[in-house]
One Martini backbone bead per residue (centre of mass of N, CA, C, O) as a GRO file, in nm:
protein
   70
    1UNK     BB    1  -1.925  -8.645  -4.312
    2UNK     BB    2  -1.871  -8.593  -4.000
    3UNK     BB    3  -1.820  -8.706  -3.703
    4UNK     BB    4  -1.879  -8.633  -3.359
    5UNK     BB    5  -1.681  -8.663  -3.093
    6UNK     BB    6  -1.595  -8.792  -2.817
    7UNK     BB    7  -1.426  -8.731  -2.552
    8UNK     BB    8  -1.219  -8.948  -2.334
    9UNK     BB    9  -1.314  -8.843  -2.034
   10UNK     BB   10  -1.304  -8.794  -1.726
   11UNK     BB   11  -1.557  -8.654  -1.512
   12UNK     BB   12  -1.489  -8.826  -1.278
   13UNK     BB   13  -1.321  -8.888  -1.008
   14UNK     BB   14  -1.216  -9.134  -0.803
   15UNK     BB   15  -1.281  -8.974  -0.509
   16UNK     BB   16  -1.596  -8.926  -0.588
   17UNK     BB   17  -1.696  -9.255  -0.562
   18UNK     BB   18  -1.586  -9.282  -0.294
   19UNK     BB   19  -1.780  -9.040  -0.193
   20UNK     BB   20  -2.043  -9.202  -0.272
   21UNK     BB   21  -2.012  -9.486  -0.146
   22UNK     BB   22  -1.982  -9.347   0.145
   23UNK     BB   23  -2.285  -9.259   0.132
   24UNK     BB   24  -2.435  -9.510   0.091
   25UNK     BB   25  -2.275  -9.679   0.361
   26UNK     BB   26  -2.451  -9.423   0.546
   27UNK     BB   27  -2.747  -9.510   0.440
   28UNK     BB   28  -2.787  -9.772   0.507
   29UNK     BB   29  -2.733  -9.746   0.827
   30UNK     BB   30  -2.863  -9.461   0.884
   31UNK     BB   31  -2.612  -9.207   0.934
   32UNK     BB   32  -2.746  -8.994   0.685
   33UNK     BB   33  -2.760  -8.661   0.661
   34UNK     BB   34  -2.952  -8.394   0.636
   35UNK     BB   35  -2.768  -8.065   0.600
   36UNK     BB   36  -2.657  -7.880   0.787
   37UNK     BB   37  -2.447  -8.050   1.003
   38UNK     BB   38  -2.691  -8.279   1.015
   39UNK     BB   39  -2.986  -8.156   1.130
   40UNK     BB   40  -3.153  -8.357   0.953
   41UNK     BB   41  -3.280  -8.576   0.838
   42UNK     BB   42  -3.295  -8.907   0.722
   43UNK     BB   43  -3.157  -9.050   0.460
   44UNK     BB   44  -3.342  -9.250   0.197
   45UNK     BB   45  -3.243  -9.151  -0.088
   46UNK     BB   46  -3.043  -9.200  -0.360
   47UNK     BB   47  -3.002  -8.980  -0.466
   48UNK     BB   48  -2.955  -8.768  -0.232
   49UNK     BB   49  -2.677  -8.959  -0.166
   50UNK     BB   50  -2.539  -8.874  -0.410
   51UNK     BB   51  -2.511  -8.579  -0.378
   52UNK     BB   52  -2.395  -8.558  -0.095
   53UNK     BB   53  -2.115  -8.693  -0.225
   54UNK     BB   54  -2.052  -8.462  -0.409
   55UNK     BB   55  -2.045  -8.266  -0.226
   56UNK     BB   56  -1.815  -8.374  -0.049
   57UNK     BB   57  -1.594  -8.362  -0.275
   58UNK     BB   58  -1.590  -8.093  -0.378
   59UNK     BB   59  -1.491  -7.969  -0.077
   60UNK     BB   60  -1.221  -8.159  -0.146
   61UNK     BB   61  -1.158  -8.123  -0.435
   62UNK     BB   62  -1.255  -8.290  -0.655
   63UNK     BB   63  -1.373  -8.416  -0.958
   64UNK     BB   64  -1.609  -8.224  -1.031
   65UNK     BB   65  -1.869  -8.115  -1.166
   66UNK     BB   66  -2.075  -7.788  -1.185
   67UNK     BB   67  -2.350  -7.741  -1.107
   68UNK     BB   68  -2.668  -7.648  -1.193
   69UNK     BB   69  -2.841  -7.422  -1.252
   70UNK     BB   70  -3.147  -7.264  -1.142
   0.00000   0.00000   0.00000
């Protein structure tokens, strides 16, 4: 009985790392902002800045895979 194998494709784009990287180096500076426009607090939270990042990525159209539904 065979096993499944996964296929090794990246899931995210080079793009995407870049630009959670630099969410992250503007998380640790202290001048990454959640919200509409930067409208909201400064994010403490690394995965909110994981986020972030992904969702700037997105926007630039970099590969990332599409949100899960709520």
């Amino acid at each position: 009985m065979p096993t499944k194998r996964r296929s090794s494709r990246r899931r995210y784009g080079k793009a995407a790392g870049k630009s959670v990287a630099s969410a992250m180096r503007r998380r640790k500076r202290g001048t990454l902002k959640s919200g509409r426009g930067g409208k909201g607090g400064t994010v403490k939270s690394r995965q909110q800045a994981i986020a972030i990042g992904l969702s700037e990525a997105r926007d630039r159209g970099a590969k990332v895979p599409r949100r899960k539904a709520a």
